[in-house]
C-alpha positions as CSV (number, residue, x, y, z in Angstrom):
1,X,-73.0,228.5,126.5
2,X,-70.3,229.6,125.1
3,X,-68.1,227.9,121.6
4,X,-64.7,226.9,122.4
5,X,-62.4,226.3,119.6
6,X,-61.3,222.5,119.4
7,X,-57.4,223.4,119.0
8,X,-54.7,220.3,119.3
9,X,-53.4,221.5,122.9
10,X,-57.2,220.4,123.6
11,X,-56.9,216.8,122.0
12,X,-54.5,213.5,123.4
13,X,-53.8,210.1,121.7
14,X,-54.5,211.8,117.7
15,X,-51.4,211.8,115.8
16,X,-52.8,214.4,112.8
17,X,-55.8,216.5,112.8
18,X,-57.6,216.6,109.2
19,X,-59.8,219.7,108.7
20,X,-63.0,218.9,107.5
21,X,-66.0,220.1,105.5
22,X,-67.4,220.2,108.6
23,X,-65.0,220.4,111.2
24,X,-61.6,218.4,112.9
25,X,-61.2,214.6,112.1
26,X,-58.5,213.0,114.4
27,X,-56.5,210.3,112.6
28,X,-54.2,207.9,114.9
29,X,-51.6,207.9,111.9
30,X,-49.9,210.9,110.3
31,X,-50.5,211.9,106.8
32,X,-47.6,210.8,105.0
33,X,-48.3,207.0,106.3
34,X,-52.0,207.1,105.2
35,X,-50.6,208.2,101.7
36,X,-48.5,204.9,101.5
37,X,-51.3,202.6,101.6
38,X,-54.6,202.6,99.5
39,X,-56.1,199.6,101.9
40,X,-59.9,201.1,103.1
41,X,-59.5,198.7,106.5
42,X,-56.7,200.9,107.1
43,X,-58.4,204.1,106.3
44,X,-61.5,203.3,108.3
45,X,-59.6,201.6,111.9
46,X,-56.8,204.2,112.3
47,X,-59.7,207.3,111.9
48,X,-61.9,205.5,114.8
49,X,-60.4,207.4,117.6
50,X,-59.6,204.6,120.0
51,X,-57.9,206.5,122.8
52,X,-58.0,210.0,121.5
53,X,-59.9,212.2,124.4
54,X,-60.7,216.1,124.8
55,X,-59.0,217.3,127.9
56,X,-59.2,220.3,129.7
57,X,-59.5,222.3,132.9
58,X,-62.9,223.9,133.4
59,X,-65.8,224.9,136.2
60,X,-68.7,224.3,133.5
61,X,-71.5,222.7,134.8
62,X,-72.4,221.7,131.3
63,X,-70.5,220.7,128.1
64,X,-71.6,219.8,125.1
65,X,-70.1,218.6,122.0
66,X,-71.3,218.4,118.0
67,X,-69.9,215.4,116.1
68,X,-70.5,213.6,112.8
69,X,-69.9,209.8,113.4
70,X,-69.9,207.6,110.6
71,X,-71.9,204.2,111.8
72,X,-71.2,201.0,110.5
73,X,-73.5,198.9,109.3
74,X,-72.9,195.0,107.8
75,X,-75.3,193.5,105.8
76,X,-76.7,190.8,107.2
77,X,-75.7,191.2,110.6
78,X,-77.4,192.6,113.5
79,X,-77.4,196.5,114.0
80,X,-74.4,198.0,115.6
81,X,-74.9,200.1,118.6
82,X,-74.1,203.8,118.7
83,X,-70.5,204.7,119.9
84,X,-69.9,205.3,123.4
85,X,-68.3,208.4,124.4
86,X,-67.0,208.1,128.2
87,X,-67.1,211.4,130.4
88,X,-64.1,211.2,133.0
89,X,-63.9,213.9,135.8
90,X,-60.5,214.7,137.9
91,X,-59.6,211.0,136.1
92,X,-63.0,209.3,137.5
93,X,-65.7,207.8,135.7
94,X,-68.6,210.5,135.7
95,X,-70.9,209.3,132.7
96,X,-71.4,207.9,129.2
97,X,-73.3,209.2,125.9
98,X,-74.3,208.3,122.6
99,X,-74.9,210.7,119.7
100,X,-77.4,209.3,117.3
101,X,-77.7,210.0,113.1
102,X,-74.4,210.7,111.6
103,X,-73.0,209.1,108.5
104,X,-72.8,205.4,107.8
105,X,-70.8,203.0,105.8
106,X,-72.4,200.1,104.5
107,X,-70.3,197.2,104.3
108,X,-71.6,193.7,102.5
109,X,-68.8,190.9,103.5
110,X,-70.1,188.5,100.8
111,X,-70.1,191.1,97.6
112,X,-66.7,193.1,99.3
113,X,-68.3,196.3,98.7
114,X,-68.5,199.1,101.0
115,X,-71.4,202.3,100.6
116,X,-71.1,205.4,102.1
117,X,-74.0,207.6,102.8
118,X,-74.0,211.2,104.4
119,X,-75.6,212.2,107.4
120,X,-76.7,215.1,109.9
121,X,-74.5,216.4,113.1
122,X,-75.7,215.4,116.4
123,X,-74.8,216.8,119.5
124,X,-73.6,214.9,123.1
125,X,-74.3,216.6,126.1
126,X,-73.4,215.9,129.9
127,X,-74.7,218.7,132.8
128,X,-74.6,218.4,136.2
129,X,-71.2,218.6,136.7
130,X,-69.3,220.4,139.7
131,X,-68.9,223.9,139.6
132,X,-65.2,224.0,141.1
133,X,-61.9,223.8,139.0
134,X,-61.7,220.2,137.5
135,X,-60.2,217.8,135.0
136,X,-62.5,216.7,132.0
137,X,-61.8,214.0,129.9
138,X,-64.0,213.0,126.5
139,X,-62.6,210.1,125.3
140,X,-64.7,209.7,121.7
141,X,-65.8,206.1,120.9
142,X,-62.7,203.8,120.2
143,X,-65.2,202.2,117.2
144,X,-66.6,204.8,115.3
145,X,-64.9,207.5,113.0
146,X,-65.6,210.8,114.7
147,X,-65.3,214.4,113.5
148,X,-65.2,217.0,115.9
149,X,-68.0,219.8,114.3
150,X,-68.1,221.7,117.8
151,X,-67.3,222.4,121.9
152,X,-69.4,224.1,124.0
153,X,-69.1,224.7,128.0
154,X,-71.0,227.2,130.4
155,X,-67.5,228.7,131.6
156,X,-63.5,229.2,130.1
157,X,-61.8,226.2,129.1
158,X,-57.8,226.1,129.6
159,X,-56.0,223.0,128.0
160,X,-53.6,220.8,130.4
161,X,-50.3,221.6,130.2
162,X,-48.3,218.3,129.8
163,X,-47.4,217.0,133.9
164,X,-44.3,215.2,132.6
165,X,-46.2,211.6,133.3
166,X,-45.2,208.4,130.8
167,X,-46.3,208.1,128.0
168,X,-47.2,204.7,126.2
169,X,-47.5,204.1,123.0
170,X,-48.9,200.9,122.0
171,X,-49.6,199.2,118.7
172,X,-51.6,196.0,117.8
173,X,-54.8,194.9,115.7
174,X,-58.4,195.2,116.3
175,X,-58.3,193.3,119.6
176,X,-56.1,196.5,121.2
177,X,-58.1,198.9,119.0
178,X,-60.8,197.8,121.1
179,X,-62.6,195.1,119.1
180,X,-65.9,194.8,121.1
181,X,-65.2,196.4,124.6
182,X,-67.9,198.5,125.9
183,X,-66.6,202.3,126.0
184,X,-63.3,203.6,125.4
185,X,-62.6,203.4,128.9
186,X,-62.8,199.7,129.2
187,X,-60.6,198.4,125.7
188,X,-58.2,196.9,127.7
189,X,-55.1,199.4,126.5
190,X,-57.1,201.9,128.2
191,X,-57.8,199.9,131.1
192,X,-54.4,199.0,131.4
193,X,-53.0,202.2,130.7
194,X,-55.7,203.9,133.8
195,X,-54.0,200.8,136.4
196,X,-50.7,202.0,135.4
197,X,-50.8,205.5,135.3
198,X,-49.5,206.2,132.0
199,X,-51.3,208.0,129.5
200,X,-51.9,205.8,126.4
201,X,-51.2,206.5,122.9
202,X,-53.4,203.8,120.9
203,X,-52.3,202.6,117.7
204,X,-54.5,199.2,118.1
205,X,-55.4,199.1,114.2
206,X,-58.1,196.9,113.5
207,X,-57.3,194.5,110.9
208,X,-53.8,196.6,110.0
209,X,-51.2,194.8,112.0
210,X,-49.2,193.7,109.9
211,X,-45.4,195.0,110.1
212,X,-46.1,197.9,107.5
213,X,-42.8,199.7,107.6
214,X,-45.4,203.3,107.4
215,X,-46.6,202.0,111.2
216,X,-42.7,201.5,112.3
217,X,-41.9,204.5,111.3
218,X,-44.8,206.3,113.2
219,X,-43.5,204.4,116.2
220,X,-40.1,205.5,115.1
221,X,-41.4,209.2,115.3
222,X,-43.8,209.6,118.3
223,X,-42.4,210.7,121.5
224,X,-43.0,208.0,124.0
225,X,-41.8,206.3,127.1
226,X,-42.4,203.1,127.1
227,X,-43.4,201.1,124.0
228,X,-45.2,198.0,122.9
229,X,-46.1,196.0,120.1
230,X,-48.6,193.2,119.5
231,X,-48.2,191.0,116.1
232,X,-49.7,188.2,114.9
233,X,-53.3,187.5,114.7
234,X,-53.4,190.0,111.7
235,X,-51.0,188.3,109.9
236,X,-52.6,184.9,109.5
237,X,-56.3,186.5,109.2
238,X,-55.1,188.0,106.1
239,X,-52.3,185.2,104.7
240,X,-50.3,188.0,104.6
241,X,-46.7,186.6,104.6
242,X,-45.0,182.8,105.1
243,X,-42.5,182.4,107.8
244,X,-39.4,183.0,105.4
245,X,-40.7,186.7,105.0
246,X,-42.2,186.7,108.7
247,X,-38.9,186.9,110.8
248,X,-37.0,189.4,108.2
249,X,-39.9,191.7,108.2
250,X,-40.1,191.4,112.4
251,X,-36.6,192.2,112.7
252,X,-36.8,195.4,109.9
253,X,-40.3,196.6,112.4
254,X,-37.9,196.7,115.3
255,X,-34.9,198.6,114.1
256,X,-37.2,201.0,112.3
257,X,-38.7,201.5,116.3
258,X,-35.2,201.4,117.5
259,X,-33.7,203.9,115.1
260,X,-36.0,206.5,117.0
261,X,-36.2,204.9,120.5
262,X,-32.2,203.5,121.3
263,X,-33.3,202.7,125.0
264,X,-37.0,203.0,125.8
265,X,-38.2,199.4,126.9
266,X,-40.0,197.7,124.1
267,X,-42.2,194.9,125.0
268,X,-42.8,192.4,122.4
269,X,-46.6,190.6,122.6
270,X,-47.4,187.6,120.8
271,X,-51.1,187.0,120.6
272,X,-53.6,185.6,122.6
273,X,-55.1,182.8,122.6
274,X,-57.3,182.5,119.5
275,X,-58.5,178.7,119.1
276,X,-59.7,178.8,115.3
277,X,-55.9,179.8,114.7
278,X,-53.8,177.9,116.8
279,X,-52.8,175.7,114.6
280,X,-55.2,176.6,111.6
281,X,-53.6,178.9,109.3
282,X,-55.6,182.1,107.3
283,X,-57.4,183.3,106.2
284,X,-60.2,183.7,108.3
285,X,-63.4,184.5,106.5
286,X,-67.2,185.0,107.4
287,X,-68.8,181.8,108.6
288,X,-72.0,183.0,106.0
289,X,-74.2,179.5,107.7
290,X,-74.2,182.3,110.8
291,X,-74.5,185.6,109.1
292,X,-77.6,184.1,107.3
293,X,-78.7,183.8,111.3
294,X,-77.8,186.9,112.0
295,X,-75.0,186.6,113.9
296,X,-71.2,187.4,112.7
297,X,-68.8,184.8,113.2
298,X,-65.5,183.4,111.6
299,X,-64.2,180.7,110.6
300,X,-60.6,179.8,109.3
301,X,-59.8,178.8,105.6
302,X,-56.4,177.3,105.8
303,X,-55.5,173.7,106.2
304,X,-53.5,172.7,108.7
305,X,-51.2,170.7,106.6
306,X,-50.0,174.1,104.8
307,X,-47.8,174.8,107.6
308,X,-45.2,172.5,106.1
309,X,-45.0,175.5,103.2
310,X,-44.3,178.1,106.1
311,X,-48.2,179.5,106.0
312,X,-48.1,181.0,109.3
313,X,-50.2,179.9,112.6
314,X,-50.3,181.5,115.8
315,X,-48.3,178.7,117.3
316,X,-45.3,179.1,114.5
317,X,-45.8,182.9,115.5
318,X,-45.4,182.9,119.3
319,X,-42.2,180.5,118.5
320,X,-40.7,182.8,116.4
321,X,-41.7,186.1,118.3
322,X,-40.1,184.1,121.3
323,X,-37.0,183.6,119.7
324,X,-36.4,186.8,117.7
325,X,-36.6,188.8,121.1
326,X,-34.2,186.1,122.8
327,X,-31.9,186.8,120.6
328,X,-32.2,190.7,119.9
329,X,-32.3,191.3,123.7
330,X,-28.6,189.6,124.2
331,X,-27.8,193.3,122.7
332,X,-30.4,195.3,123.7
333,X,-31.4,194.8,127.7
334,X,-34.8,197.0,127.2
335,X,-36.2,194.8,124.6
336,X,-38.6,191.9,126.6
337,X,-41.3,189.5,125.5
338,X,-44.5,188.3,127.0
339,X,-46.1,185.5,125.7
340,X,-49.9,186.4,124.3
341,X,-51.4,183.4,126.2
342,X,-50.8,185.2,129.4
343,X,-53.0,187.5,128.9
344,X,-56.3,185.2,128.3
345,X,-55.4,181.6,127.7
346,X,-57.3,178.4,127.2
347,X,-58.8,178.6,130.9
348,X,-59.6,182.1,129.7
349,X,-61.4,180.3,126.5
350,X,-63.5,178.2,128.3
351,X,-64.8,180.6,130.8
352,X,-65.0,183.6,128.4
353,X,-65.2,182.3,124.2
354,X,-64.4,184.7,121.7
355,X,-68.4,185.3,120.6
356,X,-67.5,185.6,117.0
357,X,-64.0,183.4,117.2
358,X,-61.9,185.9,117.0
359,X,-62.4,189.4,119.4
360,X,-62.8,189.4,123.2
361,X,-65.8,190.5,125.1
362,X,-66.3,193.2,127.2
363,X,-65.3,191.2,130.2
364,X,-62.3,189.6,128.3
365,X,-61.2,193.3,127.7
366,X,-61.1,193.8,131.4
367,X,-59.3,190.3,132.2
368,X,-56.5,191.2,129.0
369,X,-55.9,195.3,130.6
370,X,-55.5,193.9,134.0
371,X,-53.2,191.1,133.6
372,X,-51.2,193.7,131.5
373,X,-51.3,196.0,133.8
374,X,-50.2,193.5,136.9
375,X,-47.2,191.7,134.3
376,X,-46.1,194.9,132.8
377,X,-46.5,197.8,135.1
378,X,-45.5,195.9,138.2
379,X,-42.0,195.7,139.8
380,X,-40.1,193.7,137.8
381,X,-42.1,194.0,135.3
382,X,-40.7,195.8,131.6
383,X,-42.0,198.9,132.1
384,X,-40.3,199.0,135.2
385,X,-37.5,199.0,133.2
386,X,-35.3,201.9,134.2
387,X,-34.3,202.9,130.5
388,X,-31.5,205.7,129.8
């Protein structure tokens, strides 16, 4: 076996590479916008590596890789599984593993503190593989901060020289940062992004969707194709803003993305179907009654009648998403809309509940990437749109 250095033309989907005490950390947002905000949600969703892969051209029969995950673990709750990292060959599925010990962080929702405790390398391995030329994919688990200590294969490596394909670059909150999918294969960006034959640049931040003008600007700044934005749910789990600030700070997050992408179609997505929030605002908080029960769940803390204030719902969202893009699209043809609700909607609800009232399921990620990937990627769809 031989050690094959983990240089950037061997990485997709990280925007910055931090080196480590112990090796490469990928970070899905550049340094100078982690510098403008303190937040530790931030800190911790845009370092999982949703959507950031090794890929490479190799015959190895046998690859192996050293990482130092940091696990989560919440007080209270049941134990978090191990990330899954998904093993793609010539762009099929060809296995999945798990790399146990690592780090963890400690986080107790009822005191608002958060421990972190040091822990050993471990080491994923896959063998068996073909012994002809090939395309290999690592995609490291979209929930679970990941440096990169070492690579190892059983013959060369050559990186992938770019093929000239699409590129899209999608932002949103935890439920495109993958929420609880089951692999980074399956959150339904990447799912999406495999249907329509793009390759994805997630910037699903969980919890951290919330029009920070640091985000547009990395949208602003990262080459891309086709674009897309999901906002809302975010906002009202954190009473963030009221709707006097809300369509203001919409309308800044779009000319920021403009400023750096005149013509690439931007698609606009208001959220899905979330029934604690439809008409409920934030924020939404622990329901404690189930974590003593061991299972998480939320809850929403607002009262309906504070609407009449402007404290945002996901109802007063969609309307006002709808109607921004209506009106910013009489001048710009390549900015479009689609509705949250199309995506997994009240039938969607009752067949397949949010299990902890806010994040899809593994089969709901499935249900969301396809029907993106049939409304958006279709003809006639917006990224059909023949931009300049």
């Amino acid at each position: 076996m031989d050690t094959i250095p983990i240089t950037p033309d061997l990485l997709r989907g990280a925007l910055d590479l931090e080196r480590t005490a112990q090796g490469l950390l990928p970070h899905r947002l550049p340094a100078r916008a982690r510098a403008q905000c303190a937040d530790p949600q931030l800190a911790m969703a845009e370092s999982q590596p949703s959507g950031v892969r090794l890929v490479f051209r190799t015959r190895a029969t046998t690859v192996e890789l050293d990482t130092l995950p940091t696990k989560r673990v919440y007080v209270g709750a049941p134990p978090r599984p191990d990330g899954v990292y998904d093993l793609l060959v010539d762009g099929r599925p060809a296995g999945s593993g798990r790399v146990a010990g690592g780090s963890t962080l400690t986080i107790d929702m009822a005191a608002g503190t958060a421990e972190h405790r040091p822990g050993p390398v471990g080491t994923l391995r896959f063998t068996g593989l073909p012994g002809t030329v090939k395309l290999v994919e690592i995609w490291l688990p979209h929930n679970e901060t990941t440096e990169l200590v070492a690579l190892r294969t059983d013959a060369p490596v050559e990186p992938v020289p770019d093929q000239g394909g699409r590129v899209w670059l999608h932002h949103g909150s935890s439920i495109s940062h993958g929420s609880d999918a089951a692999s980074p294969t399956t959150t339904w960006p990447a799912l999406a992004a495999s249907l329509g034959g793009v390759d994805l640049i997630n910037l699903g931040l969980g919890g951290s969707a919330l029009l920070d003008p640091f985000t547009a600007r990395t949208l602003r700044d990262t080459p891309a194709d086709l674009i897309s934005v999901k906002l809302g749910i975010n906002l009202v789990n954190t009473d963030l803003m009221r709707l006097r600030a809300f369509g203001p700070a919409v309308h800044g997050f779009l000319d920021t993305v403009r400023d750096g992408h005149a013509d690439t179609p931007l698609l606009v997505v208001s959220p899905i179907l979330c029934p604690i929030h439809e008409d409920t605002p934030g924020p939404s908080l622990p329901d404690f009654s189930a974590l003593s029960e061991g299972r998480l769940r939320f809850r929403a803390a607002g009262d309906p009648a504070e609407r009449a204030s402007g404290k945002l719902t996901l109802g007063v969202i969609r309307d006002e998403l709808a109607r921004i893009v209506r009106e910013r699209s009489a001048d710009d043809p390549h900015l479009h809309h689609l509705d949250g609700r199309e995506l997994y909607g009240e039938a969607d609800a009752a067949e397949l509940p949010l299990p902890d009232g806010l994040h899809p399921d593994a089969a709901a990620h499935r249900r969301i990437g396809e029907r993106f990937a049939a409304l958006a990627f279709t003809p006639g769809g917006p990224f059909t749109d023949t931009a300049a």
